[in-house]
MOPAC internal coordinates of N, CA, C and O (Angstrom, degrees):
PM7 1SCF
backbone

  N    0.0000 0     0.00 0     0.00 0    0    0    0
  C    1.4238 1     0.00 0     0.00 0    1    0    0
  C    1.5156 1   108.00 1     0.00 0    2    1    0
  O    1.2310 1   124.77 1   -44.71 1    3    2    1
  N    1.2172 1   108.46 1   135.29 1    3    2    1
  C    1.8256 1   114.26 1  -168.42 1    5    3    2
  C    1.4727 1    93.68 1  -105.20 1    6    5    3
  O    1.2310 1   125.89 1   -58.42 1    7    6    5
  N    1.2781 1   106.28 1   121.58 1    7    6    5
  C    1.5880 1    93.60 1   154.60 1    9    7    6
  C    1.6010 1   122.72 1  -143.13 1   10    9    7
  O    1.2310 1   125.21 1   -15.50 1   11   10    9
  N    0.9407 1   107.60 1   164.50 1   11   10    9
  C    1.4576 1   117.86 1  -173.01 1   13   11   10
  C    1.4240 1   140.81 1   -87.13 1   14   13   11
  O    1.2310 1   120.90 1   -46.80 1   15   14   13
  N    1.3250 1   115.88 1   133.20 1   15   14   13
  C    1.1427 1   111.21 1  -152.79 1   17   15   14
  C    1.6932 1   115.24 1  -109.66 1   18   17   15
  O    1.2310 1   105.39 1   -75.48 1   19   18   17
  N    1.0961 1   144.67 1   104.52 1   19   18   17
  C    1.5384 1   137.81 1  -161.20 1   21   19   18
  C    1.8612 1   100.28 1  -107.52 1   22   21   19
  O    1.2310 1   130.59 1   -39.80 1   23   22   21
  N    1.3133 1    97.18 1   140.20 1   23   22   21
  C    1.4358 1   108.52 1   176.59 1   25   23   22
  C    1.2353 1   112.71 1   -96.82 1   26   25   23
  O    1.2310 1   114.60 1   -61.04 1   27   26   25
  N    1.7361 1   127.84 1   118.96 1   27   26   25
  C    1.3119 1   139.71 1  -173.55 1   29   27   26
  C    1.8199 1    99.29 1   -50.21 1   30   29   27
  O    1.2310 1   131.08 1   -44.65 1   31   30   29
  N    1.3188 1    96.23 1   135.35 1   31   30   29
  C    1.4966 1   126.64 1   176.21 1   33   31   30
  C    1.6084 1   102.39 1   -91.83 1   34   33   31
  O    1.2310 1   126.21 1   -46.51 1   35   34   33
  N    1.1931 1   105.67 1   133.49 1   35   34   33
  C    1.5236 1   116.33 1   165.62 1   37   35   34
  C    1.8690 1   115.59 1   -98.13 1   38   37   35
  O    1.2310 1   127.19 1   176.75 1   39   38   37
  N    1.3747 1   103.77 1    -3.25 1   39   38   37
  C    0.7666 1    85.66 1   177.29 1   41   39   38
  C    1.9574 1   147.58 1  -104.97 1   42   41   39
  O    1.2310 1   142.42 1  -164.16 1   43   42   41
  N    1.5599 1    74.07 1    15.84 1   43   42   41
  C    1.5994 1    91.25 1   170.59 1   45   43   42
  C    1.4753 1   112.43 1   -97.25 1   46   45   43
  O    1.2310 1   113.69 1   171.94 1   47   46   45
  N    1.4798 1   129.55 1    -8.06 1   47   46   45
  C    1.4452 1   131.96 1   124.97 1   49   47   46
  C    1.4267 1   125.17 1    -1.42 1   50   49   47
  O    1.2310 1   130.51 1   108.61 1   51   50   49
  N    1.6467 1    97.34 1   -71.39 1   51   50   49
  C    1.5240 1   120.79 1  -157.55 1   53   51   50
  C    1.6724 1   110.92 1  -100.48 1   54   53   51
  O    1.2310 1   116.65 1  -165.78 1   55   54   53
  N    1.5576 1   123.98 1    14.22 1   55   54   53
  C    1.2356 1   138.71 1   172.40 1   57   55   54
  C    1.5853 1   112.01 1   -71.49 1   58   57   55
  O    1.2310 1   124.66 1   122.52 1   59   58   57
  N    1.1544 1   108.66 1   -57.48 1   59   58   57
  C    1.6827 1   123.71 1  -165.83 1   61   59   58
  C    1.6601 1   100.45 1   -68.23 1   62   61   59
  O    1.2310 1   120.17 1   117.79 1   63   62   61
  N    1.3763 1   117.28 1   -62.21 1   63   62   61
  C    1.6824 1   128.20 1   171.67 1   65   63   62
  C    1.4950 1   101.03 1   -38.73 1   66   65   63
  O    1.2310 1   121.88 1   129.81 1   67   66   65
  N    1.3151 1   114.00 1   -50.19 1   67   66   65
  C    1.8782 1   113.20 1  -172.51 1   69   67   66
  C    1.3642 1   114.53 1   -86.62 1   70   69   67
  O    1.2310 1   128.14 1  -174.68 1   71   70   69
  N    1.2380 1   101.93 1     5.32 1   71   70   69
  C    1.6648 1   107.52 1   168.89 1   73   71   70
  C    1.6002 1   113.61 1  -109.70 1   74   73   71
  O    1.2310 1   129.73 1   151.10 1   75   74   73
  N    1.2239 1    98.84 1   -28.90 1   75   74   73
  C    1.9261 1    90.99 1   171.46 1   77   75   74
  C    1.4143 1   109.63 1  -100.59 1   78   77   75
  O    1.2310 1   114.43 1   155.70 1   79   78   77
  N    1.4242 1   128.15 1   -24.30 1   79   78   77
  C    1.3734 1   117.77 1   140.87 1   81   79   78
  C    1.5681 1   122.87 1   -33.93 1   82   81   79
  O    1.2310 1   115.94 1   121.20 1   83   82   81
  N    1.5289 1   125.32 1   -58.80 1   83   82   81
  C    1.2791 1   106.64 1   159.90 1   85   83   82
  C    1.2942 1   142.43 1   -75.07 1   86   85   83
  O    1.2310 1   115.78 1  -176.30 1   87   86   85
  N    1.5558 1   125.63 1     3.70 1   87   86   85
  C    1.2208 1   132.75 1   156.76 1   89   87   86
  C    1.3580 1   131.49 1   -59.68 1   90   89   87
  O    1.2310 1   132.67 1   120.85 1   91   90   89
  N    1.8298 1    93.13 1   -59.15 1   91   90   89
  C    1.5515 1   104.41 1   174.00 1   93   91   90
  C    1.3498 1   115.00 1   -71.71 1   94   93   91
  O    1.2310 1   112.33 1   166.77 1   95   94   93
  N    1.1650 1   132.08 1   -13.23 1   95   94   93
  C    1.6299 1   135.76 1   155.99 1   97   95   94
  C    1.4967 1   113.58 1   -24.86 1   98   97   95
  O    1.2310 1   137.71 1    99.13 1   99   98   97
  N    1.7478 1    83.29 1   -80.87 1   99   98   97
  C    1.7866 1   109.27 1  -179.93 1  101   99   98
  C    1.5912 1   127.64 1   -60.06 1  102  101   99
  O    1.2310 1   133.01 1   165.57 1  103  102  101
  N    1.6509 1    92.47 1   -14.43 1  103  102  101
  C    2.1672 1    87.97 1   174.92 1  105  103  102
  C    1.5482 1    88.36 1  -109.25 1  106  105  103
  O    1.2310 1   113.57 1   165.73 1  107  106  105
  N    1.3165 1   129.76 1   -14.27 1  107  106  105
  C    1.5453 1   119.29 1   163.91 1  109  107  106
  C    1.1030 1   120.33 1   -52.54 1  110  109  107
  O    1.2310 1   111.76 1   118.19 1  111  110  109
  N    1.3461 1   133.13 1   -61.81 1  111  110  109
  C    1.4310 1   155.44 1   152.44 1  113  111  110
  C    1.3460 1   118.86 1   -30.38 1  114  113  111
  O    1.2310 1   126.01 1   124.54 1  115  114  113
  N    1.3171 1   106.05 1   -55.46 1  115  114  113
  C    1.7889 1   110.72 1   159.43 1  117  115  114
  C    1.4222 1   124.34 1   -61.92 1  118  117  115
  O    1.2310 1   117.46 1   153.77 1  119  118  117
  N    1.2412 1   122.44 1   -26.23 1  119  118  117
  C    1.3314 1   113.65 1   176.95 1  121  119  118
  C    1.0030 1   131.29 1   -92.66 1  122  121  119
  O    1.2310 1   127.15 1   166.84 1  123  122  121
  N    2.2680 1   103.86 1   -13.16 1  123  122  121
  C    1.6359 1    85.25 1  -178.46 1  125  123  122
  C    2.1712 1    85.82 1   -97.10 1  126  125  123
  O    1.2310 1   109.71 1   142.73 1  127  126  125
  N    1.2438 1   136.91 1   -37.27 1  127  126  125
  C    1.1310 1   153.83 1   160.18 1  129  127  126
  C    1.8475 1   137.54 1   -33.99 1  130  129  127
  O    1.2310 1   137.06 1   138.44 1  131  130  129
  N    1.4073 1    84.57 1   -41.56 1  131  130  129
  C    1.2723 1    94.46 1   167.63 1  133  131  130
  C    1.6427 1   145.92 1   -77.31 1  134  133  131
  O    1.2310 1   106.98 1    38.69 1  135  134  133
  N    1.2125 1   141.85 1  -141.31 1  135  134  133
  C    1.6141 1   119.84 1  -169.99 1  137  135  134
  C    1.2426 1    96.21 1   -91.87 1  138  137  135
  O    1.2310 1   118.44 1   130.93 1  139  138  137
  N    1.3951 1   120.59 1   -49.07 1  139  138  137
  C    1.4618 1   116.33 1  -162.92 1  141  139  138
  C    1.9439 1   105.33 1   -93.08 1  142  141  139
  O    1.2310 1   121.59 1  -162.87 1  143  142  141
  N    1.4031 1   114.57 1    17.13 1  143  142  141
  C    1.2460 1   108.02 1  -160.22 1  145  143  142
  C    1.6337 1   118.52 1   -83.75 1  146  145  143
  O    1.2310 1   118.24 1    27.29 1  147  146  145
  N    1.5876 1   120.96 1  -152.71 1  147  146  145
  C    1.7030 1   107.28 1   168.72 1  149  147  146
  C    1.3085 1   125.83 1   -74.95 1  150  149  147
  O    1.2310 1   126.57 1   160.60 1  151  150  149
  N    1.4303 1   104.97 1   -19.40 1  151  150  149
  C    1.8739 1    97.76 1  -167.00 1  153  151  150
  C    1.6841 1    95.99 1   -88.86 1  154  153  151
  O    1.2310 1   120.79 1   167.54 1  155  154  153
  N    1.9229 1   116.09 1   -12.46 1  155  154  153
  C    1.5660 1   102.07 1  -162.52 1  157  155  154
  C    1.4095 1    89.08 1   -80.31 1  158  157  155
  O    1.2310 1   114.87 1   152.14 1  159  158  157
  N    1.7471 1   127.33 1   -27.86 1  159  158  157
  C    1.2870 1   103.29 1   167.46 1  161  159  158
  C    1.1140 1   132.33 1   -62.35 1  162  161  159
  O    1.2310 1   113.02 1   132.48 1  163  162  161
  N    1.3480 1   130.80 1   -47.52 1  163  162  161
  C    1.7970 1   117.46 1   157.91 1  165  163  162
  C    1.0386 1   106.26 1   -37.60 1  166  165  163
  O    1.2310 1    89.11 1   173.29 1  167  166  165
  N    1.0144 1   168.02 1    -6.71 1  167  166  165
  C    1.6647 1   148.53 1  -178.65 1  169  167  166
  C    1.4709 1    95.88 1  -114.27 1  170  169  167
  O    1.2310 1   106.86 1   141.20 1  171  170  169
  N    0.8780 1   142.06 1   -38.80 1  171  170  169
  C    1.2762 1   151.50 1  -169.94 1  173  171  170
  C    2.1887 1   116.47 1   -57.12 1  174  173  171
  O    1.2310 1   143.68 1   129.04 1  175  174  173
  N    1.6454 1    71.59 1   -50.96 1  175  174  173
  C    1.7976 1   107.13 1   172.61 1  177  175  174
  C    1.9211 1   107.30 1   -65.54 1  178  177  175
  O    1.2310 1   137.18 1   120.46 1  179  178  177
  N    0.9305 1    84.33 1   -59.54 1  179  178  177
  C    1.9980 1   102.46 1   172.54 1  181  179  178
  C    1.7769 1   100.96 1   -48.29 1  182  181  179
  O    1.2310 1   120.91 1   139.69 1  183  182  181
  N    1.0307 1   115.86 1   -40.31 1  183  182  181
  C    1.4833 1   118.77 1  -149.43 1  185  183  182
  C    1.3405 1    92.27 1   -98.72 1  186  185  183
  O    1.2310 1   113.63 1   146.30 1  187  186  185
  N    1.5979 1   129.66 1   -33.70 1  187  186  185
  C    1.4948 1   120.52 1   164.58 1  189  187  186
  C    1.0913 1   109.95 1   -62.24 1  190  189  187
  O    1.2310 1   116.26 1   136.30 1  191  190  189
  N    1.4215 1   124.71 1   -43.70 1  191  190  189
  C    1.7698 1   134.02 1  -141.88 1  193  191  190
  C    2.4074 1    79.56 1   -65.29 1  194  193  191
  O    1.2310 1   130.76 1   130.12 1  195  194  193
  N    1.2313 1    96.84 1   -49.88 1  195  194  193
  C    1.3598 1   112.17 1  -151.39 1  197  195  194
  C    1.7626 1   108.39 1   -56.75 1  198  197  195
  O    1.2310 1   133.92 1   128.37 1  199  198  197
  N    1.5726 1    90.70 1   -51.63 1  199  198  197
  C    1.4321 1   108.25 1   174.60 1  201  199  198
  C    1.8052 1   116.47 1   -60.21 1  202  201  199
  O    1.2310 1   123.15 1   144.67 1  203  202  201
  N    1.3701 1   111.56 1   -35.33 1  203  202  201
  C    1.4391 1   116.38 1   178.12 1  205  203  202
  C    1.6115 1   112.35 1   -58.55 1  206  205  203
  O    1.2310 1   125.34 1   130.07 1  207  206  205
  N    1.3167 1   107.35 1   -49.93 1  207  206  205
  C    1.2949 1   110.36 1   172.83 1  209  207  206
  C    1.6170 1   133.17 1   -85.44 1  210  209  207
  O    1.2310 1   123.72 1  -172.68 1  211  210  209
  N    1.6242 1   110.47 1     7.32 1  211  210  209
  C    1.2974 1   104.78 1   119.48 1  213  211  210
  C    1.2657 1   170.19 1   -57.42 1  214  213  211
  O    1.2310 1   139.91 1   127.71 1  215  214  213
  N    1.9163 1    78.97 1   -52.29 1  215  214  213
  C    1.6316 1    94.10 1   164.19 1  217  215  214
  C    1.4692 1   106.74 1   -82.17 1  218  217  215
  O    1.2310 1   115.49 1  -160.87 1  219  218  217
  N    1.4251 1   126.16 1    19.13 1  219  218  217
  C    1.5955 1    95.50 1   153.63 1  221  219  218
  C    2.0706 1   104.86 1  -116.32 1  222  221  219
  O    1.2310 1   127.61 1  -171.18 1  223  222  221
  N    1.2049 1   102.96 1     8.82 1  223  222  221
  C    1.4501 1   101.21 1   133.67 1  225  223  222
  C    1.4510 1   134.59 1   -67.73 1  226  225  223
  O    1.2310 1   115.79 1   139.16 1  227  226  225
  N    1.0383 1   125.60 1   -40.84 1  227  226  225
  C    1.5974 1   138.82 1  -157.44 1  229  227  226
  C    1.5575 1    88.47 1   -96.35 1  230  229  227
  O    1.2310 1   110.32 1   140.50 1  231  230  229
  N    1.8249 1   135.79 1   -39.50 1  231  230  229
  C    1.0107 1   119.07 1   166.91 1  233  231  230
  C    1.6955 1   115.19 1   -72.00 1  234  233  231
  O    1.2310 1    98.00 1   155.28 1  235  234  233
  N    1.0848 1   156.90 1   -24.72 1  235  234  233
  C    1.3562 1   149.18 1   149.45 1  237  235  234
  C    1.3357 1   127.56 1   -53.70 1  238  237  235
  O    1.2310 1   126.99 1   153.70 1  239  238  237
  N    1.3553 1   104.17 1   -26.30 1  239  238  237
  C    1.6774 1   112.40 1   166.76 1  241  239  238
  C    1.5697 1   124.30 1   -77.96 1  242  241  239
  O    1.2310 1   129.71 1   163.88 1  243  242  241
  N    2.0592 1    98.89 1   -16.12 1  243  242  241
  C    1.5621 1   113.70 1   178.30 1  245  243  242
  C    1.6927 1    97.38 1   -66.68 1  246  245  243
  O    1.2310 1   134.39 1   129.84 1  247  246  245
  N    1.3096 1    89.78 1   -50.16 1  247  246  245
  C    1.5770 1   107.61 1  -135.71 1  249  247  246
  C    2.1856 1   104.46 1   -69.67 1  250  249  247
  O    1.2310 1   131.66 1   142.80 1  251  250  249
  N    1.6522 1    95.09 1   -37.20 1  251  250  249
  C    1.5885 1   105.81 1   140.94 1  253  251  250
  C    1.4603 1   129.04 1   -36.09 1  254  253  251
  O    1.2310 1   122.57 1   107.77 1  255  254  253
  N    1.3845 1   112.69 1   -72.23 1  255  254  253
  C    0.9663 1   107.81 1   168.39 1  257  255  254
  C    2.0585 1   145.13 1   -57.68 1  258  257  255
  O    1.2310 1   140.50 1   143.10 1  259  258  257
  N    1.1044 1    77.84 1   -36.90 1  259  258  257
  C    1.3338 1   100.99 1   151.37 1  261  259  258
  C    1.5266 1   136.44 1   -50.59 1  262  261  259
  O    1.2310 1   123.36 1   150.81 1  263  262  261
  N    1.2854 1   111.17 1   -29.19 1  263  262  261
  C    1.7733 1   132.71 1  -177.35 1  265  263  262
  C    1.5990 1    84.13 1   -91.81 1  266  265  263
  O    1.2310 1   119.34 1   134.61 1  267  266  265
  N    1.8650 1   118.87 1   -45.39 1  267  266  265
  C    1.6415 1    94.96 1  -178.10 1  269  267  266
  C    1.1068 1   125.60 1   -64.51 1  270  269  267
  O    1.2310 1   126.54 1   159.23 1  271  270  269
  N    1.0638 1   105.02 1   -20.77 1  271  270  269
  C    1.8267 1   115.48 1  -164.08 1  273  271  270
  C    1.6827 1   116.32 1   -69.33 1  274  273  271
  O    1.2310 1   138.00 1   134.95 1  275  274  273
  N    1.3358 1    82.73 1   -45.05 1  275  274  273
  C    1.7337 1   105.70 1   168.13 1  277  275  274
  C    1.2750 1   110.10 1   -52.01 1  278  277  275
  O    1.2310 1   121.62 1   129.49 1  279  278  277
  N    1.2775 1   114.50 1   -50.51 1  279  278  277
  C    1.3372 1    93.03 1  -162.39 1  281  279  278
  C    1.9024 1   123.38 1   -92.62 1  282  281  279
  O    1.2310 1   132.69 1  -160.98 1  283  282  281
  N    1.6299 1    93.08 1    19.02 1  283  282  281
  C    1.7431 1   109.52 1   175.44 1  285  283  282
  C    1.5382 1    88.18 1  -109.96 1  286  285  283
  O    1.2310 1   107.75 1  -151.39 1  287  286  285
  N    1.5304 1   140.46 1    28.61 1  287  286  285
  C    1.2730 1   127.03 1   160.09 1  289  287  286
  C    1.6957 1   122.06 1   -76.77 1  290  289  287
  O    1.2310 1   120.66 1   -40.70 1  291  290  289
  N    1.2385 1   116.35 1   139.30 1  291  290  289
  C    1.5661 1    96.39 1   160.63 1  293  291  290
  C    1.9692 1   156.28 1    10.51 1  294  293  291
  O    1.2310 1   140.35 1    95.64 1  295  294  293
  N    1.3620 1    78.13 1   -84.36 1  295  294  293
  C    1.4376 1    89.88 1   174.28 1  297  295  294
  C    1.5504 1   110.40 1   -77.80 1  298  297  295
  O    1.2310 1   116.12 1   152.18 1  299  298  297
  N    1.5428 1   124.98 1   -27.82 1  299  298  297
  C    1.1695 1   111.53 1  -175.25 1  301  299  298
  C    1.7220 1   133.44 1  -121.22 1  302  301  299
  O    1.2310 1   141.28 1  -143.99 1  303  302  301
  N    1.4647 1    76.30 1    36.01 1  303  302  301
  C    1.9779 1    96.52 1  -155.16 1  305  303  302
  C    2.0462 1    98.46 1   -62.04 1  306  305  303
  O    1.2310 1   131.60 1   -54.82 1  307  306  305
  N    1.3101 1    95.20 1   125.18 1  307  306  305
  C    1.3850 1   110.89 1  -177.53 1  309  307  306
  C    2.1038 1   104.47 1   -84.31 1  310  309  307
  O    1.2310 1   119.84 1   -74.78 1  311  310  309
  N    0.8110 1   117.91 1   105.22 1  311  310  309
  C    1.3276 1   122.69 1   141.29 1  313  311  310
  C    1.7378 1   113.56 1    16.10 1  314  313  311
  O    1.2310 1   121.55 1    89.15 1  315  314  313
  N    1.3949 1   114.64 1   -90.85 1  315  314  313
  C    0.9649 1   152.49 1  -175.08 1  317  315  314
  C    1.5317 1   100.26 1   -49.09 1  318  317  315
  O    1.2310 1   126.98 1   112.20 1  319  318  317
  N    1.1600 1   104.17 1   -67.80 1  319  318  317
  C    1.8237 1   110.71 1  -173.17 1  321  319  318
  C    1.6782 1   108.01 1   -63.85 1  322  321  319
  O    1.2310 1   124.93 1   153.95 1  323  322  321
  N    1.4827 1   108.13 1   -26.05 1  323  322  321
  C    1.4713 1   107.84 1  -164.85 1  325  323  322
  C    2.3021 1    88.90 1   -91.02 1  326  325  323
  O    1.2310 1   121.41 1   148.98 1  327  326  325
  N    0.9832 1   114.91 1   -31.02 1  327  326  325
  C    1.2894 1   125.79 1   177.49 1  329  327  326
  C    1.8587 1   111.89 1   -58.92 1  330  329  327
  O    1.2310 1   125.55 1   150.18 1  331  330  329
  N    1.3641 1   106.94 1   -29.82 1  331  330  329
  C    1.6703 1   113.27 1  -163.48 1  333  331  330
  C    1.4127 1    91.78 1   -97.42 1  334  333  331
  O    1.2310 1   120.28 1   125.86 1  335  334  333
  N    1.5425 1   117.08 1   -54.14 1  335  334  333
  C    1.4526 1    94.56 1   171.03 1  337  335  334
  C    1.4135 1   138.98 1   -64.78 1  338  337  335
  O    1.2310 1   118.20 1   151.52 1  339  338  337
  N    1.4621 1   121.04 1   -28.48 1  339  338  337
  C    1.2579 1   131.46 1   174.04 1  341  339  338
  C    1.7214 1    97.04 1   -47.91 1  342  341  339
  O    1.2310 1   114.55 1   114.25 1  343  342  341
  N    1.2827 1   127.93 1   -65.75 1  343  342  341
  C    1.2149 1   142.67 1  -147.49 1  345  343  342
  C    1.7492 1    94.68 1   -67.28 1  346  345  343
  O    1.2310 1   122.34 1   133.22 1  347  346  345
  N    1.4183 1   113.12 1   -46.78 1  347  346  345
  C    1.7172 1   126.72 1  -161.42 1  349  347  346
  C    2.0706 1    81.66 1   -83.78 1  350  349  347
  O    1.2310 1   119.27 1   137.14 1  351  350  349
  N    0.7622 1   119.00 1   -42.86 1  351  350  349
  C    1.5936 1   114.00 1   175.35 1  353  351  350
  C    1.5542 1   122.60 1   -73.62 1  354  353  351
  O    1.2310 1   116.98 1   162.22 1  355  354  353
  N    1.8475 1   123.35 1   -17.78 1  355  354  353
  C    1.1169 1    87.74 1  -176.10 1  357  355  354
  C    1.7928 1    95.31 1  -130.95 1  358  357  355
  O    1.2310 1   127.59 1   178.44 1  359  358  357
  N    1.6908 1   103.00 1    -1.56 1  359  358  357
  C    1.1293 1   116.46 1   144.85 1  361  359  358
  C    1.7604 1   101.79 1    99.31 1  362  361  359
  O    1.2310 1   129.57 1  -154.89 1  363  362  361
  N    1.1840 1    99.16 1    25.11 1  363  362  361
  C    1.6624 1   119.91 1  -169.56 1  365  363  362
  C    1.1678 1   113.96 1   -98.67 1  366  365  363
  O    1.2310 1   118.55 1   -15.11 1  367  366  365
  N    1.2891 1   120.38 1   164.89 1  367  366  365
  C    1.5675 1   135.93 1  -165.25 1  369  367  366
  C    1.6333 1   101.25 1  -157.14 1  370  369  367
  O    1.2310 1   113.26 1    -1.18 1  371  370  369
  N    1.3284 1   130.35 1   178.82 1  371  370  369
  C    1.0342 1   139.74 1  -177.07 1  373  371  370
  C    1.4912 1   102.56 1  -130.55 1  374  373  371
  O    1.2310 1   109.08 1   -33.49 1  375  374  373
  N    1.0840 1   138.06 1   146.51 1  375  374  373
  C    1.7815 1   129.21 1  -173.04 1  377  375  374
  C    1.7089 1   110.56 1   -78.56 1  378  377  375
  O    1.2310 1   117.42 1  -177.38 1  379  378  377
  N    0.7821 1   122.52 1     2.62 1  379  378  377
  C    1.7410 1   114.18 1   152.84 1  381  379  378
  C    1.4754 1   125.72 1  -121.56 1  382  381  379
  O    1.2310 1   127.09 1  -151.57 1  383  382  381
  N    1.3843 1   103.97 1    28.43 1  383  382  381
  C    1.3024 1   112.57 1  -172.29 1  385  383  382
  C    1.3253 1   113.01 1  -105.20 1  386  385  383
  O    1.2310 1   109.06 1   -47.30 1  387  386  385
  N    1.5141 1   138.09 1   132.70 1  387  386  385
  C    1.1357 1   132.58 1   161.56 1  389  387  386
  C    1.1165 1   137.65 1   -84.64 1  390  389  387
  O    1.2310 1   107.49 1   -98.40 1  391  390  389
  N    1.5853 1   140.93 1    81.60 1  391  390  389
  C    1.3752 1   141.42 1  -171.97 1  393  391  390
  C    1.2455 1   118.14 1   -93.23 1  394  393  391
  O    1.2310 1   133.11 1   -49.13 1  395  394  393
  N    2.0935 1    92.28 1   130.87 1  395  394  393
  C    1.5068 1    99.80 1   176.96 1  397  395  394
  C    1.5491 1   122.56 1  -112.15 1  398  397  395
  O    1.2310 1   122.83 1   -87.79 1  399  398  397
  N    1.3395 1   112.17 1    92.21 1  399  398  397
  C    1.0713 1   103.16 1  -153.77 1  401  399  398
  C    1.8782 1   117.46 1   -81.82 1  402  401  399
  O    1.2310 1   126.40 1   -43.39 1  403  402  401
  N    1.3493 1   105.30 1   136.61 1  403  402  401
  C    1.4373 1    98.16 1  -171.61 1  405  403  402
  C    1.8505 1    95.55 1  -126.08 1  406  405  403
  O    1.2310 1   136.70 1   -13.06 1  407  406  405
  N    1.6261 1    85.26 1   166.94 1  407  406  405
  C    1.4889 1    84.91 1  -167.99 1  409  407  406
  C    1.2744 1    91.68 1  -100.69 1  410  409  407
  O    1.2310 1   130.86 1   -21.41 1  411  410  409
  N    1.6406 1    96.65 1   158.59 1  411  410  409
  C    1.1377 1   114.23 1   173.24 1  413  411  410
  C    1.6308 1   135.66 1   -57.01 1  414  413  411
  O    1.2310 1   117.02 1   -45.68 1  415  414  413
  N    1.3504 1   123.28 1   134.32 1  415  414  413
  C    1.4616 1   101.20 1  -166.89 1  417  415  414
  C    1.3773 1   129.74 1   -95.72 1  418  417  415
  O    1.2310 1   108.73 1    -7.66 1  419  418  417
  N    1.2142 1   138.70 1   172.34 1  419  418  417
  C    1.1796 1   141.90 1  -141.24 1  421  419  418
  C    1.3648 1   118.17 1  -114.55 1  422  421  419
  O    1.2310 1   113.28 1   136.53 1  423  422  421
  N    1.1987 1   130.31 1   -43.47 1  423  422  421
  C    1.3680 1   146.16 1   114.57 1  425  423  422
  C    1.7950 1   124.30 1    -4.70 1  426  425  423
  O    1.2310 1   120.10 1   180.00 1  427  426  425

């Protein structure tokens, strides 16, 4: 009777280790890399920090504007303010008048 003889493999040992070795790779990589991971919160943080201090540009530029607005209301319509826009709106001058016209600011 012949029989056969097979030499133990090590390498079905080293299958399972090289398979969660490559798992934990890929959610390693994902977590610090990925959308919801650590570095997207640094950027995330950056991107508020950035945006906040816009909108407290865009709120000082309201709040400006706002003091103009007021003062083309009703009860307290200034002369002057209703005079600069007429002139910046219809783009007029009077012939001995000197106009300097500046633009409006941005700020």
């Amino acid at each position: 009777m012949w029989t056969r003889q097979h030499k133990k493999r090590n390498t079905g040992a080293l299958i399972v280790p090289a398979i969660a070795a490559v798992f934990l790779s890929y959610f390693g990589f994902h977590a610090f890399n990925g959308e919801y991971g650590i570095y997207s919160k640094y950027r995330l943080e950056e991107r508020v920090a950035s945006l906040e201090s816009s909108l407290e540009a865009v709120k000082k530029q309201r709040i400006r504007l706002e003091r103009r607005v007021q003062l083309l209301h009703d009860g307290t319509l200034e002369k002057d303010m209703l005079d600069e826009h007429a002139r910046r709106a219809l783009n007029l001058a009077l012939p001995d008048e000197v106009v300097i016209m500046r633009p409006l600011p941005v700020d």
